[in-house]
N, C-alpha and C positions, 0 to 999 in steps of 0.2 A: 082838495086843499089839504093839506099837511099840516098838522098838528107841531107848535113848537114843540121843545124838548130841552131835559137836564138831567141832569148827574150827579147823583147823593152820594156822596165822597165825604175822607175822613184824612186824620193822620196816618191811624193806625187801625186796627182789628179790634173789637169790642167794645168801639165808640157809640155804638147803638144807631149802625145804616138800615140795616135790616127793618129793625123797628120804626123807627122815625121815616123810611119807606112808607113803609105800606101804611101808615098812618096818615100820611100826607094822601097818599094814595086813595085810602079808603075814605076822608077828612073831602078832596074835594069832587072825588063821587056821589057821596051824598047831597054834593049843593048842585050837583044835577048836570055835573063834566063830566064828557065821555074820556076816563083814564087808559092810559095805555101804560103797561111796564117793560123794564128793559132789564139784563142783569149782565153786566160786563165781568167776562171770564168764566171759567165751563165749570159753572153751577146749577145743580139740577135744584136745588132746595129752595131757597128762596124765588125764585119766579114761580113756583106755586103757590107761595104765599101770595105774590100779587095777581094772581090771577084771582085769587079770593079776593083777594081786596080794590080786583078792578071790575070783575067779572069779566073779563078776557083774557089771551094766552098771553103771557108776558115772556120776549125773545131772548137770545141769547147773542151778545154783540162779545165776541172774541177777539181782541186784537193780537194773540199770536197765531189764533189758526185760520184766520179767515184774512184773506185781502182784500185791499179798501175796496173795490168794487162793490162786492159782498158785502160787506159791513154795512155800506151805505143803504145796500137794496132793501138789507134787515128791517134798519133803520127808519127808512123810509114805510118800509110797510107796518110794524110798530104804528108809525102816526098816522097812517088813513082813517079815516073815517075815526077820529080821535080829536078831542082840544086841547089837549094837553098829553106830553109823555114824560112820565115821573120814574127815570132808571136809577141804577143803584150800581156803584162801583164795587169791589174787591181790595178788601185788604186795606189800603192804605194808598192815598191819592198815588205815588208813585212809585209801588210796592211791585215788582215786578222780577223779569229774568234782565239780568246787563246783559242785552244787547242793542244795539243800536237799529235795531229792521224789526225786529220781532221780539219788543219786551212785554209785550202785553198787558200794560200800564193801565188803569184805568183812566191817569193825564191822557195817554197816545188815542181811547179810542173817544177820549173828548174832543182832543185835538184835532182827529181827521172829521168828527164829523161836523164839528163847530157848535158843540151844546155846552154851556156855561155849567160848571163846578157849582155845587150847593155843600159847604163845609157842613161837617156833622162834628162837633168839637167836645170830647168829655169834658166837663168843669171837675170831677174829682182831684183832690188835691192842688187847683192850681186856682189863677184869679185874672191879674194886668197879663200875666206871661201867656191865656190861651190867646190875646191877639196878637203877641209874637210870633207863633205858632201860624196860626193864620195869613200873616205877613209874609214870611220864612216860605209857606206852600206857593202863594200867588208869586212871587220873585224868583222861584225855581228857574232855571233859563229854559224856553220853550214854554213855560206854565202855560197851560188852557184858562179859559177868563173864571175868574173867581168872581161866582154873582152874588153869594152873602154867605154867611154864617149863621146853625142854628147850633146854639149852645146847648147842650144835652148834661143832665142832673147838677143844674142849681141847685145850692145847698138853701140859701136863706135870702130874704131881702139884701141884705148886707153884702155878700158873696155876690149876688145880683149886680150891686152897684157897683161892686170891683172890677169886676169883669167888663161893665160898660166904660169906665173911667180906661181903662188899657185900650181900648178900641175906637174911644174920641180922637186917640194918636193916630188913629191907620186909617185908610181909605175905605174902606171893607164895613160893609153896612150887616147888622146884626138882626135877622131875620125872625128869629124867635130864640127865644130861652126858656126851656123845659124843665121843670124842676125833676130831683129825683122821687120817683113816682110808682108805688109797686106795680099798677099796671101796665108801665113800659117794660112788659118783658114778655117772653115766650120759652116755652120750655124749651130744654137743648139734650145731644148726647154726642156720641163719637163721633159721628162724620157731618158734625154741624145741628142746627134744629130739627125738633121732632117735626116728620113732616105736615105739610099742610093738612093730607087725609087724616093724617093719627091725634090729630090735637083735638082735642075737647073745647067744644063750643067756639071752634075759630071766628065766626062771624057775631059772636060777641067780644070777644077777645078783640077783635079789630075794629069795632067800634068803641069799647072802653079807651083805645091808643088812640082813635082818631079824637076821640072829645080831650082828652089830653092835646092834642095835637094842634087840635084845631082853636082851643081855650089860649096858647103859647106861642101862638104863631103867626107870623102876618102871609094870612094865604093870598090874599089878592097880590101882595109884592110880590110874592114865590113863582104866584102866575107870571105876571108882567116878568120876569126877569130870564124866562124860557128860553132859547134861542133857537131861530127858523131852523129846520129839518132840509138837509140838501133832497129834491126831487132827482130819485134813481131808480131803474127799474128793479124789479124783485130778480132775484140771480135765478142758475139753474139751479135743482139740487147739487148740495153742494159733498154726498156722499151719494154713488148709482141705487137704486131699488135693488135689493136685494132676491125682489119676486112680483111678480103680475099681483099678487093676493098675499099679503104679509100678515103673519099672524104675532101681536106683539103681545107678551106675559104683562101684565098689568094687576099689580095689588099690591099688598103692603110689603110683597118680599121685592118686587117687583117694580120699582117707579122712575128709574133715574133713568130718561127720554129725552131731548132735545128737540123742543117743540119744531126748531127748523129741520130737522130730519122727518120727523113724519109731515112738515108742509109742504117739505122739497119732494118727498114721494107722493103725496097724491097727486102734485102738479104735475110729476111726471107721469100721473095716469094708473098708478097704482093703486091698492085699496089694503085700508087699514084695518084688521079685525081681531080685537082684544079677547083674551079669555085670562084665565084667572090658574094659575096651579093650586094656588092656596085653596082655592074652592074646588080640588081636585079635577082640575078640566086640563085633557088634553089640548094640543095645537087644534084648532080645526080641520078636519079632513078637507073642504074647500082650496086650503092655504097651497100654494106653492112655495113658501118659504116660513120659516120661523128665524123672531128674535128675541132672546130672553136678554134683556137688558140690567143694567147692574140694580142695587139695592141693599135689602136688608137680609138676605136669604139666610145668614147666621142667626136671625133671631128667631125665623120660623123653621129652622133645620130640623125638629122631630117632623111637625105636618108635616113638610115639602118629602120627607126622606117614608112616610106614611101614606103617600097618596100615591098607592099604586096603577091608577086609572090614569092620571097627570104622566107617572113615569113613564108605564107601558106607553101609551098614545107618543110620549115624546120619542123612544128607541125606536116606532115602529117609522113614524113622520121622518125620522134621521134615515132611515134606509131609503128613501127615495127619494127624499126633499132636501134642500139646504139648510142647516139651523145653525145661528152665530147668536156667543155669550158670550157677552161684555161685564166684567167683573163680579161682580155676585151670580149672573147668568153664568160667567166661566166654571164659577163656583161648583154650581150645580150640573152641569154636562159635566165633573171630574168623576171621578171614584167615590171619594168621601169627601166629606166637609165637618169638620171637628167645633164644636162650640167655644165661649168661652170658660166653659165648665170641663173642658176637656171629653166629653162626651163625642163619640165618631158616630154619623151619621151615613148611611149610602147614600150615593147619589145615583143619575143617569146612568152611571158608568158608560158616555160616548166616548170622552179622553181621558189619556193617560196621565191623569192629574190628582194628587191629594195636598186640601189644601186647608188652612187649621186659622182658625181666627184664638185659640188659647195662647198661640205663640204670636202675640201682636206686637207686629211693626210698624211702622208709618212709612205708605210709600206715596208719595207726594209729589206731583210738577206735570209740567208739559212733556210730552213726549213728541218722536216724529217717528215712523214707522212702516218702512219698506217691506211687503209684502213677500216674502219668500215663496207661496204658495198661492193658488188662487184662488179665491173667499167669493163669495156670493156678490158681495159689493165692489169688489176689487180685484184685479190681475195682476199675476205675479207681476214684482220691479215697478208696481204704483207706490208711492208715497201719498200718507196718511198722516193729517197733523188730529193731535188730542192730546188727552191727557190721563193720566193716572193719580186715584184718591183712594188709598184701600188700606185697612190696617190689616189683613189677612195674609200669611205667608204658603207659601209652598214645602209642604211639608212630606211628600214622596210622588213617587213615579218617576215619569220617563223628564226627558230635558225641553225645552220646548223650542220650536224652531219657525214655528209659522211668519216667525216677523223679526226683518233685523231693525235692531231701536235704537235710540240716541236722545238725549235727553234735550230740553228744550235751549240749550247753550250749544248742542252739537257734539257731547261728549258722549262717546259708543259705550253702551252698555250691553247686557247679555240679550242676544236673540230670546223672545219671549212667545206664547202663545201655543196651542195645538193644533191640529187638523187630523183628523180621522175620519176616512169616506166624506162624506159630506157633513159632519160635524166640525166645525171648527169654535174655537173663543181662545182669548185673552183677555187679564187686566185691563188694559187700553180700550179706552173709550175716545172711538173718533168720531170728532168734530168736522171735520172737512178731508 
């Protein structure tokens, strides 16, 4: 049986989903529900939060890179062996790329799979007007069902009763109202919150939010108002194994993984085995492939560029093995990698790449990405949907050609990425 399912959605970005997540999340695992998490759109961050706060993996439901078959299979697998699945949207209910096939909306992947909206509404500066707001979402044309509202930092009783008086107008039933609360929060930095490994005392921190959460909130309606999960089979992998025995970099330089890529590889019979650079560990000699996937690697660039046992193991594994790095991996197979102290660090030196986080730019969106060359996971002239999240620039070396790219609107951008011997990365992090 399949676990209902919902969608914690907002207007906008810093309405407090994240939070009021995994507090719901963590709120009604403790009364003894088997929680499942979801994170619509290619966030490595928070479904590690709720994997703390469900103690399970919590998936990744993509609505620009993955088609509804896939979505559904996700989906579906999410709620097994689960009573409840408590996902979280991006951005802003309908914050997305303009287009009509592939916007990647958090409405669209409610849409397809039939899971009712849980509004997350700031009361900062407002009162009658956030259930205009609320009204305004659910009447979008196409809107996905809007199952309540939980109003996030009440200021006062008074502010309280404004907000309900606005809402006796609308249809739209008010699920909880959370006052503004110093424990609804979690630390943050540049590429979104400190991760779930790096936080201090996470599993008190998410019970202080769930007793907030659960003190504000009508959980049993939240239940009740879940909507059935469509029964679909789980898909193939939805990116090839890159090797019989994959060895994946894992630590605090090292985190940004998409739980359905190493699901989709062991289904297909492969085998997962983590090792650590920061703890100066080579690839395994076992592995027939490496993949150092994106992260923090700017932050620990003295270690990483200090552990000559990590490095040496990695140049020697590149001579006969396959290795692909995906953004802060890219990072490190380049030449140098520059702090933001301006400090140059060596790297691997596999590709012909120097690349500096002192000169920070925001590079941001969906990508699409036709393979020029042939990659471990992919052959030349396959297309690869994902995306790109990185303030680090390219700051010398050669031009990169591995991948011609296009933005998630279809607008051509510069060929990106390297390949050398069997070394290859780029920025782009693929999803499917």
């Amino acid at each position: 049986m399949l676990a209902p399912g919902l969608i914690v959605s907002a207007a906008k970005s810093g309405a407090g989903k994240t939070v009021v997540t995994t507090g719901l999340q963590r709120a009604f695992a403790r009364t003894g529900l088997k929680v499942a998490g979801a994170k619509c759109g290619p966030d490595y961050i928070d479904p590690a939060f709720h994997a703390v706060a469900t103690g399970r993996p919590s998936l990744n439901l993509d609505g620009f890179a993955l088609e509804l078959p896939v979505l559904a299979g996700l989906a579906a697998h999410s709620a097994r062996d689960a009573e409840v699945v408590i996902g979280e949207g991006a951005m802003g209910l309908y914050d997305g790329l303009a287009s009509p096939t592939r916007s990647g909306t958090t409405a669209s992947v409610a849409t397809a799979l039939g899971w009712p909206i849980l509004l997350v509404l700031d009361a900062s500066g407002a009162a009658q007007s956030i259930a205009a707001v609320a009204l305004g979402l659910a009447r979008m044309p196409g809107a996905p069902r809007i199952a309540g509202v939980i109003v996030n930092r009440a200021a006062s009783p008074r502010h309280r009763r404004m907000i309900e008086a606005g809402f006796a107008a609308v249809d739209i039933p008010i699920f909880g109202m959370i006052p503004a609360d110093p424990r609804m929060a979690l630390p943050s930095r540049h590429l979104g919150l400190v991760q779930a490994s790096e936080t201090t005392d996470l599993d008190i921190r998410l019970n202080r939010i769930a007793d907030v959460v659960e003190a504000h909130c009508d959980l049993p309606a939240i239940h009740a108002a879940a909507g059935p999960t469509i029964d679909a089979p789980l898909p193939s992998p939805t990116v090839r194994p890159p090797g019989q025995r994959i060895a994946v970099a894992q630590d605090a330089a090292f985190t940004f993984m998409y739980p359905h890529l190493l699901q989709g590889w062991r289904r297909a019979g492969a085998e997962i085995v983590r090792f650590s650079p920061l703890a100066d560990q080579p690839p395994p000699a076992i592995c027939d492939a490496c993949w150092l996937p994106g992260g923090y690697p700017e932050l620990h660039a003295g270690t990483l560029a200090g552990n000559a046992r990590f490095l040496h193991g990695l140049r020697d594994f590149a001579a006969t093995r396959p290795v692909h790095g995906e953004c802060g991996g890219y990072m490190v197979l380049g030449q140098t990698l520059t702090d933001a102290d301006g400090a140059v660090h060596p790297m691997a030196g596999l590709l012909p790449v120097e690349t500096s986080f002192a000169a920070r730019k925001l590079h941001l969106g969906y990508r699409s990405a036709i393979w020029s060359h042939s990659v471990a996971f992919a052959e030349a002239g396959v297309r690869s949907w994902g995306h790109e999240y990185h303030h680090a620039t390219i700051c010398g070396g050669e031009a990169g050609d591995l991948a011609a790219m296009t933005d998630g609107e279809g607008v051509t951008l510069s060929p990106a990425g390297h390949r050398r011997g069997l070394a290859s990365g780029t920025f782009f992090h693929v999803i499917a």
